[in-house]
Steps between C-alpha positions, in 0.01 A plus 500: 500500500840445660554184598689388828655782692647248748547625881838592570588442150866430512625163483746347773477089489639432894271209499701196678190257427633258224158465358404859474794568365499226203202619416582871520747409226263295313262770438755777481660288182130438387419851508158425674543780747658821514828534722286675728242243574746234587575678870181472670703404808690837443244782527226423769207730550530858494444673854182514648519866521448523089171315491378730815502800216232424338517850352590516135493842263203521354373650135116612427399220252178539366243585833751249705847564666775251369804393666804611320615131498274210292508150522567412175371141311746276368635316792187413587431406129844290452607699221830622638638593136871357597424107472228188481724379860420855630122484375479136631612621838287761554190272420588283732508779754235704409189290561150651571539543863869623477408788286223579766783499744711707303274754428412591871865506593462804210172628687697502812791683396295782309450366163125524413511404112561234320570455116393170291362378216306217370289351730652584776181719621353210643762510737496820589122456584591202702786748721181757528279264590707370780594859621742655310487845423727576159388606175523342187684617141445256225691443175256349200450527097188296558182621529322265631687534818403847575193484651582205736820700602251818566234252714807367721573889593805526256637852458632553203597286170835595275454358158747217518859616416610217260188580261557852538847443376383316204260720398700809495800320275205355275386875482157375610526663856119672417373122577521509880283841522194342529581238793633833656130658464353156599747545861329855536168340461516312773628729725887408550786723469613445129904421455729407233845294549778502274860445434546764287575862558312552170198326629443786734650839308192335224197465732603828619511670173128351428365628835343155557264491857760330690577484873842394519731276401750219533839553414757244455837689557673197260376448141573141550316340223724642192509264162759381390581755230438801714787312706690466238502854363560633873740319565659308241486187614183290656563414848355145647262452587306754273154579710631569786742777450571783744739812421597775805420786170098404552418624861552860396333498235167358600563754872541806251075408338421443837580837589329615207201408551242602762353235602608234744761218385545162652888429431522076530785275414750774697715236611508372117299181635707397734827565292623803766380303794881300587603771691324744765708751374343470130170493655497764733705707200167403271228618712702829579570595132164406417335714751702733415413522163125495498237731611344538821143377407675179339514155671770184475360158426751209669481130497471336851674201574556419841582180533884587603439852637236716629498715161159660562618651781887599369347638180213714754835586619686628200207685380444677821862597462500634144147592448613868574724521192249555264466766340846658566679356200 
């Protein structure tokens, strides 16, 4: 999932504070936080007027309506996938009743799903319980965890994209079939995430009883000698490579298929998310380029910006592309 998609996202230090400002610098030569996240005093909250619209698009998912717009899970999870500073700042953020907060400031704006894995269900059930009203996609490989996701009204589980991966280069990708069946057994929507173009073009070609899928539009998690034969060299550090070629190719299986796709990690997690002008250019090419029953999963973090509501914002803006490429 993308990471921080900071508010304003462009970076003008004009602090006079002395204090702020050493310690602007301090974490800017750390690399603990993006640019972007240094100028909380920069962007302020977006205009009431956005979180009045609490009309997103909408697909048909399943027997539900979705919002065109996800919340997606790794914020919320600390795993920003740009640095242990970033991760350590987003746990300190995120706590239980932060994430509660969070997610109805995504209720309120239109959003009315939200994305995670592990054991994040039990949260979810906690946000029902005290009166929220979003649904619930899960990513998992275990299954043990499927029935306790069904009995805490989870949606729909996608076989967890890093196993996937694994499988599929191990040429073992026949394993995760069965917790697919066990998913249709108890009565959620049955997904698969991946990395990988191929991932998809293969389920497709077995005709496997699958209800969507997610779709990472970077195939971030190349080895080091796949890195090395595309592109000659082996770039630092190696997991956590992303190249401008990989968007297209994952939008053109999207298109492909039928079913519905969750794109995620559109901002490259967090790696587009400087500049306004990268992220607004990310969501429009993106919408652009998928089908009109798919869906965009995007990382919330809020704590500079009101994101939920400028991402509601971007997608009600876009969401018309699709299907006109």
């Amino acid at each position: 999932m993308p990471a921080l998609n900071q508010g304003d996202r462009d970076y003008k230090d004009n602090s006079s504070g002395c204090e702020q400002s050493s310690r602007r610098e301090f974490l800017k030569k750390l690399g603990a936080l993006p640019v972007a996240a240094m100028a909380a005093e920069q962007v302020g909250r977006v205009s009431s007027a956005w979180a009045g619209e609490a009309k997103l698009p909408r697909i048909k998912f399943g027997k539900v309506s979705l919002s065109r717009l996800v919340c997606g899970a790794n914020p919320f999870n600390a795993g920003s996938h740009l640095s242990v500073f970033v991760n350590h700042q987003m746990r300190q953020y995120y706590t239980p009743e932060q994430i509660l907060k969070t997610l109805r400031s995504c209720q309120e704006v239109g959003i009315n799903c939200w994305q995670s894995g592990s054991d994040k269900y039990k949260m979810y059930r906690r946000f029902i319980d005290d009166g929220g009203k979003i649904h619930y996609l899960s990513i998992n490989s275990d299954l043990a965890e499927i029935e306790p996701i069904a009995k805490a009204g989870g949606l729909g589980i996608a076989h967890h994209g890093e196993t996937t991966d694994n499988l599929f280069k191990a040429g073992k990708l026949d394993k995760i079939h069965d917790f697919l069946k066990r998913v249709r057994d108890a009565g959620l929507m049955v997904g698969v995430s991946t990395h990988m173009p191929a991932v998809i073009e293969a389920i497709e070609d077995k005709g496997w009883d699958v209800d969507y899928y997610m779709a990472c539009v970077y195939e971030r998690h190349r080895s080091e000698a796949e890195l090395k034969k595309l592109l000659g060299r082996v770039p630092i550090p190696v997991p956590e490579v992303y190249l401008q070629e990989d968007p297209p190719r994952m939008f053109k299986v999207i298109r492909q298929t039928k079913r519905p796709c969750l794109a995620f990690k559109i901002l490259a997690a967090g790696r587009l998310s400087e500049r306004k002008a990268w992220v607004e250019k990310a969501f429009r090419e993106t919408f652009q380029s998928i089908k009109e029953n798919d869906a965009v999963i995007v990382g919330i973090y809020d704590q500079y910006s009101d994101q939920p509501a400028e991402d509601a914002e971007y997608t009600r803006r876009f969401s018309s592309l699709s299907g006109k490429a």
